[in-house]
N, C-alpha and C positions, 0 to 999 in steps of 0.2 A: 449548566450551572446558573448562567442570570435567570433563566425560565424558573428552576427550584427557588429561587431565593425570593422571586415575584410572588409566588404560591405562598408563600409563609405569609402569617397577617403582619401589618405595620405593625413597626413599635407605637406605643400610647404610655404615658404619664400612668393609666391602669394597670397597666403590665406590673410598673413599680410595685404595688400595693392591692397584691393577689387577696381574694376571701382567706381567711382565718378560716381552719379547717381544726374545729373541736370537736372530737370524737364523743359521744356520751359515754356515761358513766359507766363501767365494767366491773361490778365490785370482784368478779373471780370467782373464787374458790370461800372469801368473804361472805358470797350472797349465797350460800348450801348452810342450810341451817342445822345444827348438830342433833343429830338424829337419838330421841332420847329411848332408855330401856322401855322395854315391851316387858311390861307383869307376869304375861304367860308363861317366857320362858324363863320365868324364876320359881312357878308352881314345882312343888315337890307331891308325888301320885299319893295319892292316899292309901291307906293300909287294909288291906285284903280282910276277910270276917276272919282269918284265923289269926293272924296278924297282931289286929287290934285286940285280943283276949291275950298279949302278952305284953307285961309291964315293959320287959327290957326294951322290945321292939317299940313299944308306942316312945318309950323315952325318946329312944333312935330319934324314931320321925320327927317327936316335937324341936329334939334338935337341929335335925337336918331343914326343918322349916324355919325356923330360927334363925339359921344361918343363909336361909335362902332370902328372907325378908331383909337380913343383915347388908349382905352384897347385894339386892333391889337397890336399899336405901342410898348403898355408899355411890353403887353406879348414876344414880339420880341424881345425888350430890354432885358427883363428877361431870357428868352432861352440863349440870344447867351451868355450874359455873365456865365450862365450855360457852356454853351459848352467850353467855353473860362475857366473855372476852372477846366472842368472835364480834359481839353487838359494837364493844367496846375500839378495838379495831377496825371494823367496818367504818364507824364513827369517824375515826383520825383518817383512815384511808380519803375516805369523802370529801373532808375538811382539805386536806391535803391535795385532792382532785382541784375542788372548787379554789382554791387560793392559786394554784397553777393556772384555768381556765382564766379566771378574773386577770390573773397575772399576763396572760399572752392574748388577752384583749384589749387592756392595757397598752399594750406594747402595740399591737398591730394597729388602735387607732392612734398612736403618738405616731407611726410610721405614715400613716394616710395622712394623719395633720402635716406632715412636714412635707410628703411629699406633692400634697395641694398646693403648698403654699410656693413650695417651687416651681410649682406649672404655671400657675402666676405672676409671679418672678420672670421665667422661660414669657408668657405671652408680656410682659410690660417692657421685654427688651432687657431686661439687666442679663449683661455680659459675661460675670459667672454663670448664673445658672443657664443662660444658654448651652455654656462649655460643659454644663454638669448633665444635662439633658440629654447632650448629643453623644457626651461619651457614654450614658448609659446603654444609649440605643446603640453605639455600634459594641458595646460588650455582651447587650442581648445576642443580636442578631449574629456576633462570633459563632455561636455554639452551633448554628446553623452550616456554615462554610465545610466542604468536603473536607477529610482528615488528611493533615500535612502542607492544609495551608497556614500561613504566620497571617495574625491578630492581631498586627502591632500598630499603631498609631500614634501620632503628635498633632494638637487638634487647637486653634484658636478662633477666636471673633471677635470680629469688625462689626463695632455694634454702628459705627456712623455708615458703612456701607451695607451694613446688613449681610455680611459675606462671611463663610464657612471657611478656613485655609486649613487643609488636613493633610500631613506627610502619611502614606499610608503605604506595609507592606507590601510586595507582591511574591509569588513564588517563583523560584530561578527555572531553569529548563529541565531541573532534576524532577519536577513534577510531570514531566511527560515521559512514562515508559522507553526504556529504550529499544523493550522488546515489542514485537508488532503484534506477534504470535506463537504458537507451541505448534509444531508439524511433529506428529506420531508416525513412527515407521513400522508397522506392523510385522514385516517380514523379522526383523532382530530386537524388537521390544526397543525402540531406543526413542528419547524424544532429541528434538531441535530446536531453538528457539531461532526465529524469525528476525531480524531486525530493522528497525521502523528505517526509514532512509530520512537521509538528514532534513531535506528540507519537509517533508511531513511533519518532522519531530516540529521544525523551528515556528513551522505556520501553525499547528497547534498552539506552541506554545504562545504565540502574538495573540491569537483567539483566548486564549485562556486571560492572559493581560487587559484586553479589551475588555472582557467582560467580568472579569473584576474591578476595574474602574468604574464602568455602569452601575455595576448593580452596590458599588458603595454608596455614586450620588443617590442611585434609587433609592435605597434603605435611608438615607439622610433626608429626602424631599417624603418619601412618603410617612416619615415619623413627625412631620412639622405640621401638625394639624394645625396650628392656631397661623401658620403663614409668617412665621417669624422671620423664614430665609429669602433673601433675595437671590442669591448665586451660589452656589461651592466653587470653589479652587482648590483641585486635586494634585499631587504629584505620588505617583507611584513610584517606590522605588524597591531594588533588590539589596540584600547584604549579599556581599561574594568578595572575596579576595582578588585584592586589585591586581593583575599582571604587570605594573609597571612596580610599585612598594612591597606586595606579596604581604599585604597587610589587610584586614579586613575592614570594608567600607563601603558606604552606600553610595550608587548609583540608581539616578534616574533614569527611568524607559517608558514612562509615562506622565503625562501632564493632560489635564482638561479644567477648562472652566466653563458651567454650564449656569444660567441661569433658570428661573423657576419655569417662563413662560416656554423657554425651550424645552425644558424637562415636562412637561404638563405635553407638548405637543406629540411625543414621544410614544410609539406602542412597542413597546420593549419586547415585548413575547414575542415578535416579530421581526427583527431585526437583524441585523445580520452585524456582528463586535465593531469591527475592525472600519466596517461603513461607517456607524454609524458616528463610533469616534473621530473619525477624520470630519463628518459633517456638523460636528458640535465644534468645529476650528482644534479640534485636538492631537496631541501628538507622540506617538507612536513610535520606539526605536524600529529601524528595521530587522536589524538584526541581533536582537536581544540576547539570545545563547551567547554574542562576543561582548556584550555588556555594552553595544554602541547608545553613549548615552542619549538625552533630549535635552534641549535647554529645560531648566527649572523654572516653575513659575511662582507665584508668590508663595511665600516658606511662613510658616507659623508663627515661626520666632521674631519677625517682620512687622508684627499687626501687632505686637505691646499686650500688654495685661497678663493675668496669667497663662498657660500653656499646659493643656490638659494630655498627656500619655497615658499610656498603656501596653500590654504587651510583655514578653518574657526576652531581657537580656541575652544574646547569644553567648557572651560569655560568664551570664552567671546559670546557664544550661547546662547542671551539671551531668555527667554522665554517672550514671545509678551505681553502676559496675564497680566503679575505682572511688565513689565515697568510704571513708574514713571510718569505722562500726560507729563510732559512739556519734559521729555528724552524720550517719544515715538513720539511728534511733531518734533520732533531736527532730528531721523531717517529717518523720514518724507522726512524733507529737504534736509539731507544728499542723500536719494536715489533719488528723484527730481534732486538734482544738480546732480549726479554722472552721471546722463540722459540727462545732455545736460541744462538743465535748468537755468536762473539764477533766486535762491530763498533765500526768507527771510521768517522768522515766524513771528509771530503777536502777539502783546501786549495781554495778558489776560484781562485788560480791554477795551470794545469799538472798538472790532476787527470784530464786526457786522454779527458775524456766520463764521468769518475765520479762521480758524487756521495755515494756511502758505498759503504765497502769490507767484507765480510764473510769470516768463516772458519766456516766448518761441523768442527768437530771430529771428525764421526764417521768413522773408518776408514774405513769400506767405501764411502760413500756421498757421504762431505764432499769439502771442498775451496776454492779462493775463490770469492767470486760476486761480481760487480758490481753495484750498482745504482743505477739513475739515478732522477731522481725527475720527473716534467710535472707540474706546477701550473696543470695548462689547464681551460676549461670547455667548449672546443670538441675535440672528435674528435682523436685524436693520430694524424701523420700516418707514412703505411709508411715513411718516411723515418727516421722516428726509430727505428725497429727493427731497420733495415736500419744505421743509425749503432750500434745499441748489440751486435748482433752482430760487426761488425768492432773493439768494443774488447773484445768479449771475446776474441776471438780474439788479439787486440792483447796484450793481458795473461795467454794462455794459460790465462783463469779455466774453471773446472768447468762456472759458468753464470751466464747474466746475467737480472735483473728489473729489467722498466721498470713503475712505479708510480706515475699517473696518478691525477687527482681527474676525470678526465671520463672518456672510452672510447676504444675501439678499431674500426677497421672491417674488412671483410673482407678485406683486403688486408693487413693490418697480422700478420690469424689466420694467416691461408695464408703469408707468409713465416717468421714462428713455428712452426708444422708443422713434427716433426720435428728441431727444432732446440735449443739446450740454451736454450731462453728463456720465461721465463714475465710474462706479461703480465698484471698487475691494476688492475683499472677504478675508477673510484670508489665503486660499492655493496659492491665485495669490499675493498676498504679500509677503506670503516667498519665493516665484522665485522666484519675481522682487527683492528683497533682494539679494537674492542669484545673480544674473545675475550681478551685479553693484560689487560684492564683499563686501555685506555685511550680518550680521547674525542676524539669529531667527526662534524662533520655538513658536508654540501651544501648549501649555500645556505641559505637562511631556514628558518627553523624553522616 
């Protein structure tokens, strides 16, 4: 795990303030220009030699040609003023294009100007934007961390010592398997599972503690290009219910204070957690699975000014399962908009299979989408997709999402396929929660 997290590049102030990514212009179905009538097939055959020796007949013809120039003319009419609307269109689409582009160039260099001026800010020492910097980089470098670790942090600076003081997550022993392994038994088809034996589970787990201590200060020393930090002072700690209150609360099992020169002298990729913490003067519960704590070392709250967090409340983690309908559509909307979206929910009654309505602003690509929301814990069935494709079509929307706390089966994919519908299950909704900065889980914790 510190190996992986070494391999990722440093956070940088650029990170912030990615290239603008404008796609060129696509006029569509705009840029096909209306294909006008061909004279040919409005020729009416000319009249045979006996043909033309009879009045009635030639009248015929004269009319039939008549009428054939008649509809030429009208259909030429009708083309060009075609083409003359699609011109007219194309026109606004473009305009529409270009004032979007200009508008989100705009935007991205006011994002670069602010976030230069912070890195400057960041290199002159000022004490906010230190805490603003440093918390960016450890909410980058979050997304990095194996799934099921906690992201949480409380983070200050000492701008007269130059020193980092950060209360930071760590995972309980529930992150080491309890099983070791699967033993198959061939003779009666049956599996076994293995169990890890305790003290593997516990030294694991201490390995795992070390080296998420590390590779925090790492991620922190190696994001300070301009050498702003003199030291970090870490404390790691667990949330668990305490055996003495039966209440839940943090404990310490880790502490380290490293400074730069130590850290600089450091080859991480090599090292071995638990050494190397102890030789940085750090310290280590023994035995962490029983929560034996450490002394604490310098606390955030300690160093004055403000006090930068992060992280997903345990008790505001709700469980997906047992929300409320109309306060599980509201989350809905909330992760929708926090993505860029601008949305509204829909009336319980007369909402015609909708349950939150969206607009996608972007020219080229937006439009409305429907989405409806399952609050199930069993399989959602092709029926319901096959329901949500006919309101979209019902409503002429762009595209529709059905968004489920359980799954989907093959039947449900396969009429999906191809189609303007996107389907998310319950593990891709607690990302997407997660990713926006917001919380939930399935079932029991």
């Amino acid at each position: 795990m510190l190996k992986t997290g070494l391999t990722a590049p440093a956070f940088s102030w650029q990170l912030m303030c990615p290239p603008i990514q404008i796609p060129p212009f696509d006029p569509g179905h705009l840029g096909r220009p209306i294909a006008m009538p061909d004279g040919r097939y409005y020729q009416v055959p000319p009249l045979s030699g006996l043909q033309a020796l009879s009045p009635g007949a030639k009248r015929q013809h004269e009319a039939q040609v008549a009428e054939a120039r008649a509809r030429f003319e009208y259909d030429w009419q009708q083309a060009q003023a075609a083409e003359a609307d699609r011109w007219r269109r194309l026109s606004e689409y473009h305009q529409q294009f270009t004032t979007w582009a200009a508008e989100e160039q705009r935007r991205s260099a006011a994002r670069d100007a602010e976030v230069h001026a912070l890195w400057c800010q960041v290199g002159a020492g000022d004490g906010e934007a230190v805490r603003q910097y440093f918390s960016a980089a450890l909410l980058h470098t979050a997304s990095t961390w194996p799934v099921g670790f906690p992201c949480q942090f409380a983070l200050a600076y000492d701008t007269t010592a130059r020193q980092l003081v950060i209360n930071w997550e760590l995972p309980s022993v529930d992150i080491v398997p309890e099983t070791a392994r699967i033993r198959y038994f061939k003779t009666d088809d049956r599996e076994s599972e293995i169990s890890r034996p305790p003290t593997e589970r516990r030294n694991l787990h201490r390995e795992v503690l070390a080296q998420s201590g590390l590779r925090v200060v790492a991620d922190l020393f190696r994001a300070d290009d301009q050498g702003v930090l003199q030291s970090i002072a870490l404390n790691g700690y667990v949330t668990a219910l305490s055996p003495a209150t039966g209440n839940e609360s943090e404990t310490f099992l880790l502490t380290l204070t490293c400074r730069r020169d130590q850290f600089n002298a450091l080859a991480l990729d090599r090292v071995e957690a638990v050494s190397c913490l102890h030789g940085l003067h750090g310290q280590l519960s023994g035995r962490p699975d029983r929560l034996e704590a450490v002394r604490q070392g310098r606390q955030p709250d300690s160093v004055g000014g403000t006090l930068a967090e992060s992280g997903t409340d345990h008790e505001e983690d709700t469980d997906l399962f047992d929300m409320d309908p109309i306060e599980f559509e509201e989350l809905l909307a909330e992760l929708f908009r926090r993505r860029g979206l601008q949305v509204t929910t829909t009336k319980r009654s007369g909402d015609q299979g909708v349950d939150v309505l969206a607009i996608d602003p972007d020219p080229v690509t937006g439009g409305q989408i429907v989405i409806q929301a399952k609050r199930y814990r069993n399989t959602v069935s092709p029926d319901a997709v096959r329901d949500l494709w006919g309101t979209v079509d019902h409503h002429g929307a762009a595209k529709g999402i059905l968004v489920t706390t359980a799954g989907f089966g093959p039947g449900s994919h396969e009429f999906a396929r191809d189609k303007r519908l996107t389907l998310i299950d319950g593990p891709q909704l607690v990302e997407l929660l997660q990713e926006v900065g917001l919380s939930g889980h399935l079932g029991p914790r």
